[in-house]
C-alpha positions as CSV (number, residue, x, y, z in Angstrom):
1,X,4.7,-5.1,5.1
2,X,8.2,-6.2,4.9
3,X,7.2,-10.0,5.4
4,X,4.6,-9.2,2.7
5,X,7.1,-8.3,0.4
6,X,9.4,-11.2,1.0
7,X,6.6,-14.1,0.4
8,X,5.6,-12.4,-2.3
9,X,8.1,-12.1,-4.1
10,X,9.6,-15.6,-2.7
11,X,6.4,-17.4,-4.0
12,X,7.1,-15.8,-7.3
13,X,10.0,-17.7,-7.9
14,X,12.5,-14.7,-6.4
15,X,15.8,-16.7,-5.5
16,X,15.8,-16.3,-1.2
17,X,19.5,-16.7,-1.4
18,X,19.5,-12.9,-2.7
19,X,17.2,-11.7,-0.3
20,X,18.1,-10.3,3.5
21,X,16.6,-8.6,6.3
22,X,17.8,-6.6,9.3
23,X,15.3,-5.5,12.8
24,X,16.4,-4.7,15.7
25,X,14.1,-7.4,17.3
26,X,15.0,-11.2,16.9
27,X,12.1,-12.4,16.9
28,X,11.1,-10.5,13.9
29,X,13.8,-12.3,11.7
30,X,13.4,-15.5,13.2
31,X,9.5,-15.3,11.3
32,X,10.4,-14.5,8.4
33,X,13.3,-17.2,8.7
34,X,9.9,-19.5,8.4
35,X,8.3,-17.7,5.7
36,X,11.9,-17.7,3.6
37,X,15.4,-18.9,4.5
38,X,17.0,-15.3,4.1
39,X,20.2,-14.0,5.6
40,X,19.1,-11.9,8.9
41,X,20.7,-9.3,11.0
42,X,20.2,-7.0,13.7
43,X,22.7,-4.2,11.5
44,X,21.3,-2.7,9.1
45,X,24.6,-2.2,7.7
46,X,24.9,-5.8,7.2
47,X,22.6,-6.7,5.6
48,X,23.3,-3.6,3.1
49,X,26.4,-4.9,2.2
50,X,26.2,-6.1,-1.7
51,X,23.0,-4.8,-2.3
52,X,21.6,-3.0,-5.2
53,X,18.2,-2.7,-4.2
54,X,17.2,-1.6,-0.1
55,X,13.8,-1.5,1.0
56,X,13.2,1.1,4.0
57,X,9.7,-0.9,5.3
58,X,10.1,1.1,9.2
59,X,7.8,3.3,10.5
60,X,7.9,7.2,9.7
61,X,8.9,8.5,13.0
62,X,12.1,6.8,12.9
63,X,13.1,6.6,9.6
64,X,15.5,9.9,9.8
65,X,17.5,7.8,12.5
66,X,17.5,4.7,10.2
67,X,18.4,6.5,7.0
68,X,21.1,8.6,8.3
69,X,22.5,5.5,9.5
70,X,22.3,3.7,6.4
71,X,23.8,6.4,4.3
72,X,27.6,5.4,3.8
73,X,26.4,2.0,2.8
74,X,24.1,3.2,0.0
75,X,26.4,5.4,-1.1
76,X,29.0,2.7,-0.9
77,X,26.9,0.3,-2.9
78,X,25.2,2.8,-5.3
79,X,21.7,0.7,-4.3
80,X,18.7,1.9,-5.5
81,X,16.3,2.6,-1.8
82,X,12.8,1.8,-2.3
83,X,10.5,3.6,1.0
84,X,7.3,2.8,2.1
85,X,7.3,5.3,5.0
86,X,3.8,7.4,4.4
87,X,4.6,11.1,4.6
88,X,8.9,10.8,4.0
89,X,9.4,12.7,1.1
90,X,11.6,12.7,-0.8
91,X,13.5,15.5,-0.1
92,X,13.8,14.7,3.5
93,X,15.3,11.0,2.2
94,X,17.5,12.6,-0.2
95,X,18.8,15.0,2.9
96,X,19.5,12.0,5.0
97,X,20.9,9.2,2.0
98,X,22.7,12.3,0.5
99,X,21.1,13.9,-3.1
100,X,22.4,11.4,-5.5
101,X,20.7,8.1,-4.0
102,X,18.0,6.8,-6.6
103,X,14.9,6.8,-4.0
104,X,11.7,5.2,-4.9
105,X,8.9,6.5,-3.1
106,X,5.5,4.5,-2.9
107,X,1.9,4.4,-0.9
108,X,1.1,0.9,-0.7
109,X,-2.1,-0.6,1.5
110,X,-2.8,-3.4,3.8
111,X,-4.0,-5.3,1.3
112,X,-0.6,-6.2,0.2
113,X,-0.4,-8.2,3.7
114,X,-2.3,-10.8,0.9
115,X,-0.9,-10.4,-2.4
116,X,-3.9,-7.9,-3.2
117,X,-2.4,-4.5,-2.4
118,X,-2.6,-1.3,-4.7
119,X,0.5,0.4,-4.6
120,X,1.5,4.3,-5.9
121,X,5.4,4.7,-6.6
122,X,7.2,8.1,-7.5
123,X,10.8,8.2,-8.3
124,X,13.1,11.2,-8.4
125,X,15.9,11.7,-10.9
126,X,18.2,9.4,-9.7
127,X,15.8,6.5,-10.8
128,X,16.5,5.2,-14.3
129,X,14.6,2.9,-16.5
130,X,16.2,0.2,-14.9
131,X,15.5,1.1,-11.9
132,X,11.8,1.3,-12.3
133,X,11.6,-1.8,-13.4
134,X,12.9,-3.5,-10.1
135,X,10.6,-1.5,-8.2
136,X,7.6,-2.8,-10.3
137,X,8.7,-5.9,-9.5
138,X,9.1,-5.9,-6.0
139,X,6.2,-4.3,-5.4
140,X,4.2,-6.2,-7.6
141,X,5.0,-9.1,-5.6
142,X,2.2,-7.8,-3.1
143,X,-0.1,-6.6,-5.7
144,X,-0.7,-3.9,-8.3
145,X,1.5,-0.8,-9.1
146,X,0.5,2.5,-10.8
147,X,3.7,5.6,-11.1
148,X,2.4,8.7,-10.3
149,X,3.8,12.2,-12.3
150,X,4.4,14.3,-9.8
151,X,5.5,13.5,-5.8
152,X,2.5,15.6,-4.5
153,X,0.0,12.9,-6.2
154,X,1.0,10.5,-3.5
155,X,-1.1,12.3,-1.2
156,X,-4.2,11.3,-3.5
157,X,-2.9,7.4,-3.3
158,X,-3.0,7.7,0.1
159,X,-6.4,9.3,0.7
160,X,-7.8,6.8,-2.4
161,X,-6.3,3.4,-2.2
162,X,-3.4,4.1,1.2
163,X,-6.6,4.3,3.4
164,X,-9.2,2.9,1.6
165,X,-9.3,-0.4,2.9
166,X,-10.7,1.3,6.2
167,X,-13.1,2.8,4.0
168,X,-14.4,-0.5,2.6
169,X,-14.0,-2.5,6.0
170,X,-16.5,0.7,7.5
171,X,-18.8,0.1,4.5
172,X,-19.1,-3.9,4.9
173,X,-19.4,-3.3,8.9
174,X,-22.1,-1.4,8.3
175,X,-24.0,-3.3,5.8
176,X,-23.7,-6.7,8.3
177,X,-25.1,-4.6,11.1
178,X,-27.9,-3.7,9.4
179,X,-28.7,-7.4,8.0
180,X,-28.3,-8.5,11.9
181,X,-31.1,-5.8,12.5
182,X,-33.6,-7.5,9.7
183,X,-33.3,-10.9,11.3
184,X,-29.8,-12.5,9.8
185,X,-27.4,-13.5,12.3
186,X,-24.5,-12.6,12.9
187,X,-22.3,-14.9,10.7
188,X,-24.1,-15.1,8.0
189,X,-24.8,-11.3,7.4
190,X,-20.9,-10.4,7.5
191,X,-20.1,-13.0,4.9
192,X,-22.9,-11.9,2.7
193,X,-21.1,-8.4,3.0
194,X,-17.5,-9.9,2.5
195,X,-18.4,-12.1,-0.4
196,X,-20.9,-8.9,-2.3
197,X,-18.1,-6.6,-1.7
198,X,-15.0,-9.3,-3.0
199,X,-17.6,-10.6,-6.1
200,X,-18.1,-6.6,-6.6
201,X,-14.3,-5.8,-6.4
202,X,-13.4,-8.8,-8.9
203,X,-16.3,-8.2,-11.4
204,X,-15.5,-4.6,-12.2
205,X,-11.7,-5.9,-12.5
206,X,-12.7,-8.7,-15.3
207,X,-15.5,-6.2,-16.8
208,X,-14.7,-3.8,-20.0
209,X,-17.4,-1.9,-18.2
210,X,-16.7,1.0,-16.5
211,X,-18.0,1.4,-12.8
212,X,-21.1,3.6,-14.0
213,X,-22.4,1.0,-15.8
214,X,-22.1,-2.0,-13.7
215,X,-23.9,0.2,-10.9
216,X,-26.2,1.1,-13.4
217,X,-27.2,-2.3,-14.5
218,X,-27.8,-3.4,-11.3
219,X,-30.7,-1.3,-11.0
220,X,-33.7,-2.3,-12.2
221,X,-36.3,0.4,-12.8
222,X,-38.8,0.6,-9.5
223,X,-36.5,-2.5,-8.1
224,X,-34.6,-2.5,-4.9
225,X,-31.5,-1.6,-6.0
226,X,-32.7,1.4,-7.6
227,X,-34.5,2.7,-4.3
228,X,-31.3,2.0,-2.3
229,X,-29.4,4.6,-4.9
230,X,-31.8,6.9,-4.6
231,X,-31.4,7.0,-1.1
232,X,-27.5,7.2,-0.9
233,X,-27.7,9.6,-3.4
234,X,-30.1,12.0,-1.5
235,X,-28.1,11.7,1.6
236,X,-25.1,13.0,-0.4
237,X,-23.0,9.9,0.0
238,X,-20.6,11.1,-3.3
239,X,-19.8,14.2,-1.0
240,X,-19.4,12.3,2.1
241,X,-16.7,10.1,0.3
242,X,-15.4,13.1,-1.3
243,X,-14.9,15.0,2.3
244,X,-13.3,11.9,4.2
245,X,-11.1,11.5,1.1
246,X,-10.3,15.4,1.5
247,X,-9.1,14.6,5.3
248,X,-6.8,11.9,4.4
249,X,-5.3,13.9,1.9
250,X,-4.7,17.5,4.0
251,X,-3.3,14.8,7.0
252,X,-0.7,13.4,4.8
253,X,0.3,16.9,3.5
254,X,0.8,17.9,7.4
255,X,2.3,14.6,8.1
256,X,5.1,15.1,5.5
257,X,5.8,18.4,7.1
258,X,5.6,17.2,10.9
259,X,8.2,14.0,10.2
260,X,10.6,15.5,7.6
């Protein structure tokens, strides 16, 4: 996600002199010293120095270690820390960066890995105007960006757009299965899937529509569409989504309280 946010941001025009990156492992740096020539380092501290914006892209289980660690620099610097650690709230990043760090908290998905992500940010009240603003822009650099009200919303990003690649991935599996089963091979079925789901995705993006309508024009009375509805709809598939949804949403709420 980190190299994510570098190209993206470098292919946006983002001057790479201002940029840097720290990881413990060298050949980490020494691939994103292809994607951009940055400054790297294996301290994190380093690479902190000067900076008025961090990113904390490390996994969740270690980010008390890293953040501690970290917390006379960004003190120091007055940086603004921007986390993408599912599950680190932020009151467990304000106990390790001290209570007056401006922490941006945000869900984004793999998507982002492309330039197409989704992203959900929450800021606490440290983060001013300004502040905001450079979020956006970072993480716009990987895709879209929507603030949330209230911390506990996060949770919904995560169980909507944090997972939901998996959910669409599942979906197109499925679908290129069953069009092996009727007689398409192998290759062709799962591009029919990718390209239908992609030529869906980008049509209700350009369309004042709104997504009950699109489905609903697609169906033609006693057509095939219609009959395939009908089906999904008696299988309860609205309640299915809503359940699976439900469990991604109740495991981030224990997973904030198991890592913070």
């Amino acid at each position: 996600m980190a190299t994510s946010i570098i190209g993206g941001l470098v292919a946006q025009g983002y001057p790479s002199g201002t940029l840097s990156a720290s990881d413990p492992y060298q050949p980490s740096l020494d691939n994103i010293r292809k994607l951009a020539d940055i400054f790297t380092s294996t301290n994190n501290n380093e690479v902190i120095a000067g900076a008025s914006i961090v990113v904390l892209a490390v996994k969740p289980q270690i980010m008390a270690n890293v953040a501690s660690g970290i917390r006379g620099a960004v003190d120091r610097e007055g940086a603004l820390v921007i986390s993408i650690a599912a599950g680190i709230t932020i009151g467990s990043l304000e106990k390790w960066l001290g209570r007056g760090a401006a922490i941006v908290r945000c869900m984004p998905n793999t998507p982002a890995l492309v330039q197409a992500g989704a992203t959900g940010l929450y800021g606490n009240a440290s983060v001013s105007e300004e502040h905001r603003k450079q979020a956006e822009k970072i993480l716009n650099a990987t895709g879209i960006t929507r603030w949330v009200e209230h911390e506990t919303l996060l949770d919904a990003v995560t169980a909507l757009s944090g997972s939901g690649p998996a959910y669409f991935f599942m979906f197109m599996e499925a679908m290129a299965e069953v069009g092996v089963k009727m007689g398409l091979d192998k290759e062709t079925s799962e591009q029919l899937a990718m390209h239908t789901c992609s030529g869906a995705a980008k049509m209700a993006l350009q369309s004042e529509l709104d997504l009950v309508e699109l489905r609903r024009r697609v169906c033609s009375p006693g057509g095939t569409t219609l009959k395939a509805v009908e089906t999904f709809e008696q299988v309860g598939l609205a309640q299915l989504i809503e359940s699976a949804m439900q469990a991604a949403f109740d495991r981030s709420v224990e997973m904030a309280k198991e890592l913070g």
